[in-house]
VMD Tcl script that builds the backbone (N, CA, C; Angstrom):
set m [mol new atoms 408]
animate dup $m
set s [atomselect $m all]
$s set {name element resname resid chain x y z} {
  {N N UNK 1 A 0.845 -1.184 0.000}
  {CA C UNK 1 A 0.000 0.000 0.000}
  {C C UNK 1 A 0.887 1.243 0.000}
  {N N UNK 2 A 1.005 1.867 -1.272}
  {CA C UNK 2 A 1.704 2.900 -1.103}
  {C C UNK 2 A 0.923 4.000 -0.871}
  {N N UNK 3 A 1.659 5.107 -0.086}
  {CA C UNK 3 A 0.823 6.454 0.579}
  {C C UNK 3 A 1.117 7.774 -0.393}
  {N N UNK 4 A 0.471 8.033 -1.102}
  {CA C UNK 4 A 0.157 9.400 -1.717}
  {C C UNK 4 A 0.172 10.286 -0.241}
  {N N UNK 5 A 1.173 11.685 -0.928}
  {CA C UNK 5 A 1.646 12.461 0.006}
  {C C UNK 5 A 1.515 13.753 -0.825}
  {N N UNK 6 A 0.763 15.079 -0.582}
  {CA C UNK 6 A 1.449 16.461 -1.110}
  {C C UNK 6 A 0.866 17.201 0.556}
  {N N UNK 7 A 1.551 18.733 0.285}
  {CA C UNK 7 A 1.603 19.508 1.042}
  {C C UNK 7 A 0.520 20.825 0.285}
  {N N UNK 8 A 0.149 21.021 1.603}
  {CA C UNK 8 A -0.754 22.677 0.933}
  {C C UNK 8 A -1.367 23.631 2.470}
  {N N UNK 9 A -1.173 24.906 2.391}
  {CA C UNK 9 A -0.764 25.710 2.717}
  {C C UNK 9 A -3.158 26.153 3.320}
  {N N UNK 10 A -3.059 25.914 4.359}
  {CA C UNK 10 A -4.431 26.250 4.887}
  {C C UNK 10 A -4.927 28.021 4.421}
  {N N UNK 11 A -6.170 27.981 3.581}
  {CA C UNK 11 A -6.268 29.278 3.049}
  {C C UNK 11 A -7.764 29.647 3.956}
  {N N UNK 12 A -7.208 30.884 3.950}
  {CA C UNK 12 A -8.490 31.796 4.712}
  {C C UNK 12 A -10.066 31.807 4.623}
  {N N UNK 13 A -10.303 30.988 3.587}
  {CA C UNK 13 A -11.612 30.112 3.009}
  {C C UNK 13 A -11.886 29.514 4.206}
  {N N UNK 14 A -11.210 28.224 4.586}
  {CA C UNK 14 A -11.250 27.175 5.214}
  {C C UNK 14 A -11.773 27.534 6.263}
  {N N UNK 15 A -11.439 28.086 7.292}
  {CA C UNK 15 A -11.706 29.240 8.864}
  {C C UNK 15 A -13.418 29.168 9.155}
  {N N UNK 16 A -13.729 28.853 9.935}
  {CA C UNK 16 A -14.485 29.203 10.017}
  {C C UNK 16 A -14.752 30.028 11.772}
  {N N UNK 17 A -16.189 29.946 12.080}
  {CA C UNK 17 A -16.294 31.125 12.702}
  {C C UNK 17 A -15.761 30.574 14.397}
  {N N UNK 18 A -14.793 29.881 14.831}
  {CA C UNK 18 A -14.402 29.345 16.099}
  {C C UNK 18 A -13.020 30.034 15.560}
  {N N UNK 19 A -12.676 30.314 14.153}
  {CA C UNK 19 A -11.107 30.830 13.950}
  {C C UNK 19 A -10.030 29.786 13.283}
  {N N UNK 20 A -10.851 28.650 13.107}
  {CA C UNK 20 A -10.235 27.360 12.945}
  {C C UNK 20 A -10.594 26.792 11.469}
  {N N UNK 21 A -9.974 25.169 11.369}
  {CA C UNK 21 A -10.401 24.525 10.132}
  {C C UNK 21 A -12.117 24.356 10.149}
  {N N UNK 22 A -12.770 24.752 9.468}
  {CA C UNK 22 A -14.535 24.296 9.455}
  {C C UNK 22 A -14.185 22.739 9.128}
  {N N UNK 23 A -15.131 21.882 9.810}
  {CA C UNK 23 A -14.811 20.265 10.145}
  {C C UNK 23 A -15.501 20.026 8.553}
  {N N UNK 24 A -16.355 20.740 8.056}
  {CA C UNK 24 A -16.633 20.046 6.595}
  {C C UNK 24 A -15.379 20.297 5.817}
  {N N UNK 25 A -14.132 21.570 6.065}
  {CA C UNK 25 A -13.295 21.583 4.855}
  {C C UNK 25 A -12.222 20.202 5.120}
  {N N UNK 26 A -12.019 19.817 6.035}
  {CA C UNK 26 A -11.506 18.435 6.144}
  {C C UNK 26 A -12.284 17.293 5.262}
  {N N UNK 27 A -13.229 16.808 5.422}
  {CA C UNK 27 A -14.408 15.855 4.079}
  {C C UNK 27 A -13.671 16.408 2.323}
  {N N UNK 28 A -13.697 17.614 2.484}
  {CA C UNK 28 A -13.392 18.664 1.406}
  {C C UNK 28 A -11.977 18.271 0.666}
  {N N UNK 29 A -11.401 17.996 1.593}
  {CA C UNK 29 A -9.767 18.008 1.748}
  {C C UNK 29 A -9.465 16.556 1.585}
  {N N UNK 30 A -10.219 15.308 1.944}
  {CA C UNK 30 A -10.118 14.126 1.982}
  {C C UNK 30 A -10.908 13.613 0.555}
  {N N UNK 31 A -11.583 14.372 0.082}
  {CA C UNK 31 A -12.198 14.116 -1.374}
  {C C UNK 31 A -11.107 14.490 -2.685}
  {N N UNK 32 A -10.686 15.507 -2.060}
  {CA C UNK 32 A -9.509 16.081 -3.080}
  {C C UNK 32 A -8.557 15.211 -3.312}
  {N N UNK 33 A -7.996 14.379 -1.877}
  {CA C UNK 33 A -6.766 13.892 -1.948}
  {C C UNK 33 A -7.333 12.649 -2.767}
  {N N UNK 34 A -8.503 11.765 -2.870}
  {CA C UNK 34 A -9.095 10.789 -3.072}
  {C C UNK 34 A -8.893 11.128 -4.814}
  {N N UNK 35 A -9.313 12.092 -5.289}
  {CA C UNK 35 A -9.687 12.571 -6.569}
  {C C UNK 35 A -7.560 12.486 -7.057}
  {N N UNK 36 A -6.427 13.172 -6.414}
  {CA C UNK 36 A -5.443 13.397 -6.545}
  {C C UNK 36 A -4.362 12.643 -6.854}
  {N N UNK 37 A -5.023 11.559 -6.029}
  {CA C UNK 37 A -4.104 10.328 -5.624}
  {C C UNK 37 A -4.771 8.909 -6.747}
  {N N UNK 38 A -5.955 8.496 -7.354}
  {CA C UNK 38 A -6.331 8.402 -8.458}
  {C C UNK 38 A -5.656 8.664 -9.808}
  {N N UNK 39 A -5.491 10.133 -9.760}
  {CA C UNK 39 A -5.059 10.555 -10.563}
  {C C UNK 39 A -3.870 10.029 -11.340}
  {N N UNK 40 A -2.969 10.123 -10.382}
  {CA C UNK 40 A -1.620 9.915 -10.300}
  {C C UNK 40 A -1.502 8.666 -10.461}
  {N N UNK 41 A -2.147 8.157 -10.284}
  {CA C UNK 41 A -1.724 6.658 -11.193}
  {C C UNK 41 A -2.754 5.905 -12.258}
  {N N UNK 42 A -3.203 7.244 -12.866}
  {CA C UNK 42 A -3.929 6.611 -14.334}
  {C C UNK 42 A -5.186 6.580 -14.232}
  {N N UNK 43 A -6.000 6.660 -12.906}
  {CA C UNK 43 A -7.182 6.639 -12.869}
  {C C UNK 43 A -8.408 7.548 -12.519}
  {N N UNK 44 A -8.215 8.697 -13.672}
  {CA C UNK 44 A -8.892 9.583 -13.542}
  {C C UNK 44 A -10.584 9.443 -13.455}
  {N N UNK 45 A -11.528 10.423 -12.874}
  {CA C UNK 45 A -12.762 10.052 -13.225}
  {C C UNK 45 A -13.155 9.743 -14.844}
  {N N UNK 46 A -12.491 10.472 -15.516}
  {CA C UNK 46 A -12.503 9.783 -16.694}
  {C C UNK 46 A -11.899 8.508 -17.639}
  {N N UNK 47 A -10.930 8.283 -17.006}
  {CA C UNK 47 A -10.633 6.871 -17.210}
  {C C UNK 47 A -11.635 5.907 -16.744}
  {N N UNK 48 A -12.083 6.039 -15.266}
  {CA C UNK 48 A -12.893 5.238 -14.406}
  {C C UNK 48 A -14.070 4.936 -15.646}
  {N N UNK 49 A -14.646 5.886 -15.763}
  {CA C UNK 49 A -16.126 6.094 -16.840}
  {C C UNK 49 A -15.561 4.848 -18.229}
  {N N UNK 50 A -14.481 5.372 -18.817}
  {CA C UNK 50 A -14.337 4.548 -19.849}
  {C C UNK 50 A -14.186 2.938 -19.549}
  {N N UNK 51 A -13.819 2.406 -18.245}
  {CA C UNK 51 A -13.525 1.314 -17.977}
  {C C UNK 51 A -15.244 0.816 -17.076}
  {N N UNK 52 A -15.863 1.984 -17.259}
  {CA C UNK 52 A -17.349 1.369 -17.132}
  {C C UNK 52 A -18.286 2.084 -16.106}
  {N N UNK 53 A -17.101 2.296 -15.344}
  {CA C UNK 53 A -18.071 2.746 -13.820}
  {C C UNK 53 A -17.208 4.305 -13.271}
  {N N UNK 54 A -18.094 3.985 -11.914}
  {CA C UNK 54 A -17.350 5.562 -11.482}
  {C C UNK 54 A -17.577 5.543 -9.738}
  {N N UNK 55 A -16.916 6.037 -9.028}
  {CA C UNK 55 A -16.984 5.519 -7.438}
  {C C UNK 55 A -17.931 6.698 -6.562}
  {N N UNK 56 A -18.457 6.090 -5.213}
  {CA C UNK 56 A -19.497 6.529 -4.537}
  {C C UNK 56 A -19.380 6.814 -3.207}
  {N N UNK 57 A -18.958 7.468 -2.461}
  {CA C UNK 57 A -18.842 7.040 -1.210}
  {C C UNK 57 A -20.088 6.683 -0.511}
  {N N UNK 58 A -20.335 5.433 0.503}
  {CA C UNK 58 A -20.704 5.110 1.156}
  {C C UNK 58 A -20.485 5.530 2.311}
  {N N UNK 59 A -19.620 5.879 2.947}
  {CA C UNK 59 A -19.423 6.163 4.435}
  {C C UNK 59 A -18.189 6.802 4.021}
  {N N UNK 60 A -18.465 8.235 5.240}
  {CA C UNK 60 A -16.966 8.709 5.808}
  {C C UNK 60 A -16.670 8.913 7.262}
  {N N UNK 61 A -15.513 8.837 7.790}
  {CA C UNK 61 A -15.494 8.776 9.081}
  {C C UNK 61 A -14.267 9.763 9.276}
  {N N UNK 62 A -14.142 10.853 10.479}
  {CA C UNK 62 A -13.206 12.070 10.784}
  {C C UNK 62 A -13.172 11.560 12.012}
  {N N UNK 63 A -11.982 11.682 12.352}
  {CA C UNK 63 A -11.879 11.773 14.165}
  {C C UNK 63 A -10.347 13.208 14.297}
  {N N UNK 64 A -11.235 14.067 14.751}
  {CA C UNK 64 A -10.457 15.408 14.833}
  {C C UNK 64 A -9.462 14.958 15.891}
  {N N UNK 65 A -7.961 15.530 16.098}
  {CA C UNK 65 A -7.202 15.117 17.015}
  {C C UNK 65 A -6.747 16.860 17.076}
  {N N UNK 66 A -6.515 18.074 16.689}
  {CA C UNK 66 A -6.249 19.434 17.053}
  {C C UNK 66 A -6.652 20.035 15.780}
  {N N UNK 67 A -6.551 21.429 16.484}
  {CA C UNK 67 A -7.411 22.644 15.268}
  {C C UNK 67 A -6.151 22.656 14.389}
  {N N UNK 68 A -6.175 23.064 12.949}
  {CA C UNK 68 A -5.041 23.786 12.068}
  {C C UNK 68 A -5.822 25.258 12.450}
  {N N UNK 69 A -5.202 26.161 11.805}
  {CA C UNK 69 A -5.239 27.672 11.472}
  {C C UNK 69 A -5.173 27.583 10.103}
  {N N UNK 70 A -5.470 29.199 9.756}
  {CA C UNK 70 A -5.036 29.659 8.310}
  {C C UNK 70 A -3.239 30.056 8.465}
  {N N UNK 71 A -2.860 29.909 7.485}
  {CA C UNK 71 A -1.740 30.069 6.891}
  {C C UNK 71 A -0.962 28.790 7.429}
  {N N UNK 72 A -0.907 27.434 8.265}
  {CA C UNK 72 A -0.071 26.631 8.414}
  {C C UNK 72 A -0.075 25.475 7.332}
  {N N UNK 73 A 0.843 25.115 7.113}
  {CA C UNK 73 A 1.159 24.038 6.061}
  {C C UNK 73 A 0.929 22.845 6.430}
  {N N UNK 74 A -0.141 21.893 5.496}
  {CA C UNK 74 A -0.618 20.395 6.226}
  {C C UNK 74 A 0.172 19.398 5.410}
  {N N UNK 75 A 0.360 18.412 5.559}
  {CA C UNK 75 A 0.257 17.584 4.892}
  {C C UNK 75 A -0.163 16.553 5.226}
  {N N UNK 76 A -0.699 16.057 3.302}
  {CA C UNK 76 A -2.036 14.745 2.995}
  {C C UNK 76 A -1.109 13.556 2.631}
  {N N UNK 77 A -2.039 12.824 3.614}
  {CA C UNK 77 A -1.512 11.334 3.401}
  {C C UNK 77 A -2.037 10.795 3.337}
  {N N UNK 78 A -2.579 9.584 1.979}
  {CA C UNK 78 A -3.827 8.807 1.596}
  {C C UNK 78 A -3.349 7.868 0.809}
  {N N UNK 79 A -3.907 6.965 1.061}
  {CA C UNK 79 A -3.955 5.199 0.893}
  {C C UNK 79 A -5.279 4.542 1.077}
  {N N UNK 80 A -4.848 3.637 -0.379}
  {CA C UNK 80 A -5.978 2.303 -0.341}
  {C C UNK 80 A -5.780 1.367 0.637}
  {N N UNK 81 A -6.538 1.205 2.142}
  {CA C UNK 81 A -6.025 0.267 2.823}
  {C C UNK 81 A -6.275 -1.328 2.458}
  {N N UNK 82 A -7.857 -0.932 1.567}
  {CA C UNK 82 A -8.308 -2.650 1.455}
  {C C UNK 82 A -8.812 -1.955 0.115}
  {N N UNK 83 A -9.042 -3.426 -0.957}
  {CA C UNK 83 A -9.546 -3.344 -2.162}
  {C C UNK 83 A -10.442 -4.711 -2.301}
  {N N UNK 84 A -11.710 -4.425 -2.394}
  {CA C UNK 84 A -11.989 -5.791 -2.228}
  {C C UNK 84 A -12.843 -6.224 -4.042}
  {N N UNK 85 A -14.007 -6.394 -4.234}
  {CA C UNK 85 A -14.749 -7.301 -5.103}
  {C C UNK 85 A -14.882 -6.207 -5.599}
  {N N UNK 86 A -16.337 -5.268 -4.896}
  {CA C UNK 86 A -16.933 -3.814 -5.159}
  {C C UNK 86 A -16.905 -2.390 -4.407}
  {N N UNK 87 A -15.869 -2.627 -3.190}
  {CA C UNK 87 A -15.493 -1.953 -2.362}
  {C C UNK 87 A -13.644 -1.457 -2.126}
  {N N UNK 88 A -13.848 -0.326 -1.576}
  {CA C UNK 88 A -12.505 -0.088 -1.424}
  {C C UNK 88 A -12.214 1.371 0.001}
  {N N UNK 89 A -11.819 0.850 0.946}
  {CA C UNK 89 A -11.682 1.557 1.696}
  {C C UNK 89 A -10.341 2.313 1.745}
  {N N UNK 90 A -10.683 3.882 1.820}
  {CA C UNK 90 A -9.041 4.609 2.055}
  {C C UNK 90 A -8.907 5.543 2.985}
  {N N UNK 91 A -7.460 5.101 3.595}
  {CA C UNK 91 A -7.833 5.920 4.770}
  {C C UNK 91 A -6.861 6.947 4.411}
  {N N UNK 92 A -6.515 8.337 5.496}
  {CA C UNK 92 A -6.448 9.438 5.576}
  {C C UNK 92 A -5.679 10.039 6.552}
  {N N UNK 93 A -4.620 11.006 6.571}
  {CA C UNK 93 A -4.111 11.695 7.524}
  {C C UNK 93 A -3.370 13.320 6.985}
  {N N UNK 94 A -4.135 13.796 8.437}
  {CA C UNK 94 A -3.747 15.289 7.890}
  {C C UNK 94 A -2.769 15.676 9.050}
  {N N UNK 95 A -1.750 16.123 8.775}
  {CA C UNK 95 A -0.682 16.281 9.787}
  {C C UNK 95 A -0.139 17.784 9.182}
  {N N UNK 96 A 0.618 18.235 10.609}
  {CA C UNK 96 A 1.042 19.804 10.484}
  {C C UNK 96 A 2.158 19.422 10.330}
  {N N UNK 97 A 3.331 20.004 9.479}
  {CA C UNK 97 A 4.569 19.945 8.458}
  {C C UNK 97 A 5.276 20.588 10.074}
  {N N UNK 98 A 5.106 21.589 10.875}
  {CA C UNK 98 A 5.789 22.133 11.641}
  {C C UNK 98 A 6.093 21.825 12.456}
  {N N UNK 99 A 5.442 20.641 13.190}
  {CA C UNK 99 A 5.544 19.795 14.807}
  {C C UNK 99 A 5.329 18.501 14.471}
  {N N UNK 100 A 4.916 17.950 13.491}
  {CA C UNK 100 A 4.183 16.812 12.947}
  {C C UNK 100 A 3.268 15.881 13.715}
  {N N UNK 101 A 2.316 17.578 13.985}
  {CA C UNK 101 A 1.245 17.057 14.973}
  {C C UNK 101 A 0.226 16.010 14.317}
  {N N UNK 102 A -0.447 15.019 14.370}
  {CA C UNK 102 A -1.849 14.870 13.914}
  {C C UNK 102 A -2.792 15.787 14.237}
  {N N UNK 103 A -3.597 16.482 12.557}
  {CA C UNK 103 A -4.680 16.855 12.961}
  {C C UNK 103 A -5.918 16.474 12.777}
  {N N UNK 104 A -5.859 15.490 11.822}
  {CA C UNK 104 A -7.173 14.257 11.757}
  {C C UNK 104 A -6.874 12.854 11.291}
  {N N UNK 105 A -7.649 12.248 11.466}
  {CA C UNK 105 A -7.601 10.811 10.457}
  {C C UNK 105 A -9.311 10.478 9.902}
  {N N UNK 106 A -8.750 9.853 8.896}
  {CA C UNK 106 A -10.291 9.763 8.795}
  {C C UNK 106 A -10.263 8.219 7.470}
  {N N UNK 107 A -11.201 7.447 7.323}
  {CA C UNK 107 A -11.284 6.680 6.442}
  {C C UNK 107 A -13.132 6.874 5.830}
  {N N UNK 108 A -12.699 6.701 4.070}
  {CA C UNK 108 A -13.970 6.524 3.539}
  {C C UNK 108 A -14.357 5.312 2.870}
  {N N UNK 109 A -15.335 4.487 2.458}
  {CA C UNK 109 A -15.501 3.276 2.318}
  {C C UNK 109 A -16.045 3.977 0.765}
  {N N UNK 110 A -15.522 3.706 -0.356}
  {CA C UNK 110 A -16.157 3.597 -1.792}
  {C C UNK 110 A -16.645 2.469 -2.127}
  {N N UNK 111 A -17.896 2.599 -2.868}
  {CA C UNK 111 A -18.525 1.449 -3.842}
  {C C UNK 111 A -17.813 1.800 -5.265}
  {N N UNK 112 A -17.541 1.202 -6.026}
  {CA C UNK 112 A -17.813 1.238 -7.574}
  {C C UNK 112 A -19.003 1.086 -8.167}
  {N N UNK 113 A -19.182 1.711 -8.864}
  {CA C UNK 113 A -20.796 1.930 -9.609}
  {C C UNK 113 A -20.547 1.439 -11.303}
  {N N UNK 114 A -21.825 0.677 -11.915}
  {CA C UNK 114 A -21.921 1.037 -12.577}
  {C C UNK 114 A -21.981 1.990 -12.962}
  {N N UNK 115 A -21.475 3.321 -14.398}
  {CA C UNK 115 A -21.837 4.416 -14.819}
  {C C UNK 115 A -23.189 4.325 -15.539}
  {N N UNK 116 A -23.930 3.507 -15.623}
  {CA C UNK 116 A -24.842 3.713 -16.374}
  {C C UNK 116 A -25.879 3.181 -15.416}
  {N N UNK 117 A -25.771 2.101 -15.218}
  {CA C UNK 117 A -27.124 1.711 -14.421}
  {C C UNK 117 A -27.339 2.257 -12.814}
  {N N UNK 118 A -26.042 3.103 -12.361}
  {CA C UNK 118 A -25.894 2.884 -11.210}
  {C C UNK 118 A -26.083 2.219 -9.800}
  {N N UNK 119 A -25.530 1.017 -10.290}
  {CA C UNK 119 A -25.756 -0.338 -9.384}
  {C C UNK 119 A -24.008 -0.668 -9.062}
  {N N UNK 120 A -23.871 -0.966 -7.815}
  {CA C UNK 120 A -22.360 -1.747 -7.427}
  {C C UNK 120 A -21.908 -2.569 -8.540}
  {N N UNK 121 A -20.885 -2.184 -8.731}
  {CA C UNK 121 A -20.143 -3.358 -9.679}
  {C C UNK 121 A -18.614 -3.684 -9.550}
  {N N UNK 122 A -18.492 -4.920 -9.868}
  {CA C UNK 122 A -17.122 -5.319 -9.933}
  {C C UNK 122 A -16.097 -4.269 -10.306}
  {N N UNK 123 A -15.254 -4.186 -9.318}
  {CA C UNK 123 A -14.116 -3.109 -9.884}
  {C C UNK 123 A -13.100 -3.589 -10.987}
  {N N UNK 124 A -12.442 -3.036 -12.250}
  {CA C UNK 124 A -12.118 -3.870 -12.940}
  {C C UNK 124 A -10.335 -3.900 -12.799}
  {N N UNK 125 A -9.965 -5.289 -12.856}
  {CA C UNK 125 A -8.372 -5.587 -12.820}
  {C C UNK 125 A -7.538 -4.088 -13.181}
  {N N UNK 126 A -8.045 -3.437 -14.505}
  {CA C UNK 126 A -6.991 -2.399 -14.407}
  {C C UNK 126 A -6.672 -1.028 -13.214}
  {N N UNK 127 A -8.467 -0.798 -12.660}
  {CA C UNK 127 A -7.900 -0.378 -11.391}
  {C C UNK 127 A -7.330 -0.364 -10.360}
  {N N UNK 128 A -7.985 -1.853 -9.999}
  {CA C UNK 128 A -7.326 -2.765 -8.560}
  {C C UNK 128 A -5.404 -2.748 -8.978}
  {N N UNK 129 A -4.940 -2.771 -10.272}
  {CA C UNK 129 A -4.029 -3.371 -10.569}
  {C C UNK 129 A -3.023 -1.844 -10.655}
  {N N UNK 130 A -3.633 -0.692 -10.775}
  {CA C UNK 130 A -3.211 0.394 -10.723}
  {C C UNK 130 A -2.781 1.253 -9.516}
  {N N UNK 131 A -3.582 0.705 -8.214}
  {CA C UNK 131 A -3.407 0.779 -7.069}
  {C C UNK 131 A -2.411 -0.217 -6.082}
  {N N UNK 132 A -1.936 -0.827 -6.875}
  {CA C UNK 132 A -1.030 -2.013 -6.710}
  {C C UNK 132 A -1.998 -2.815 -6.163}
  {N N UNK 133 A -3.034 -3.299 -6.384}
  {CA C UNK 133 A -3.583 -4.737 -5.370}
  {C C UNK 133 A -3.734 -5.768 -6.893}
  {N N UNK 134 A -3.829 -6.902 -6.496}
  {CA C UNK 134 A -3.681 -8.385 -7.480}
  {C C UNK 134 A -5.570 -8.359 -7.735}
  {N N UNK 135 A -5.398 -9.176 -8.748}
  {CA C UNK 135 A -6.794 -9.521 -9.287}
  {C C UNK 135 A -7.609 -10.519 -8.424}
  {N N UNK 136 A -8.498 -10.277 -7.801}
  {CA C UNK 136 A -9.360 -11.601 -7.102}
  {C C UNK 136 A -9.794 -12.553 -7.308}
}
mol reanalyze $m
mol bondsrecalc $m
mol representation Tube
mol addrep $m
């Protein structure tokens, strides 16, 4: 399981009215890295579509461990922990570059969808196989 890693710089958007990260821009931030980390190895939402389907989350889960601010530098760390038939869980960590505090973790559980019928479907070998996991 390799861990997709970038860094980015908390913008004054994010803040909300306690002075802090708003707990939805974390979801926000864990969708991005999901969308990022895909990417980077070939499997864009548009690749996904051409190979049939396209992914859903089912469940997300945050467990806050300290506030960020605006202007401190985080960094994202995201991994496929499990890949299974029609499922694929990835989990999540947002850590401060300056103390290398934890400031969340969080895991989301994806379905694969058909793109057309939108029904669960088999994920196909070239994704599983793109994420480094073996064919089932």
């Amino acid at each position: 399981m390799k861990t997709f890693t970038y860094t980015f710089t908390v913008p004054a958007s994010a803040i909300d009215f306690n002075g802090h990260v708003n707990n939805i821009t974390y979801l926000e931030w864990m969708m991005e890295a999901a969308v990022r980390h895909s990417r980077s190895v070939g499997m864009s939402f548009e690749r996904c579509v051409e190979l049939g389907g396209t992914w859903v989350a089912r469940s997300n889960h945050i467990e806050y461990k300290k506030p960020a601010f605006e202007g401190e530098e985080l960094r994202m760390e995201t991994w496929i922990e499990s890949l299974g038939r029609l499922t694929s869980r990835r989990e999540y960590r947002i850590i401060r570059t300056e103390d290398e505090a934890l400031i969340c973790s969080g895991q989301t559980e994806w379905v694969f969808v058909d793109a057309k019928r939108q029904r669960p479907a088999p994920i196909p070998a070239p994704i599983s196989e793109a994420f480094g996991f073996g064919v089932d």
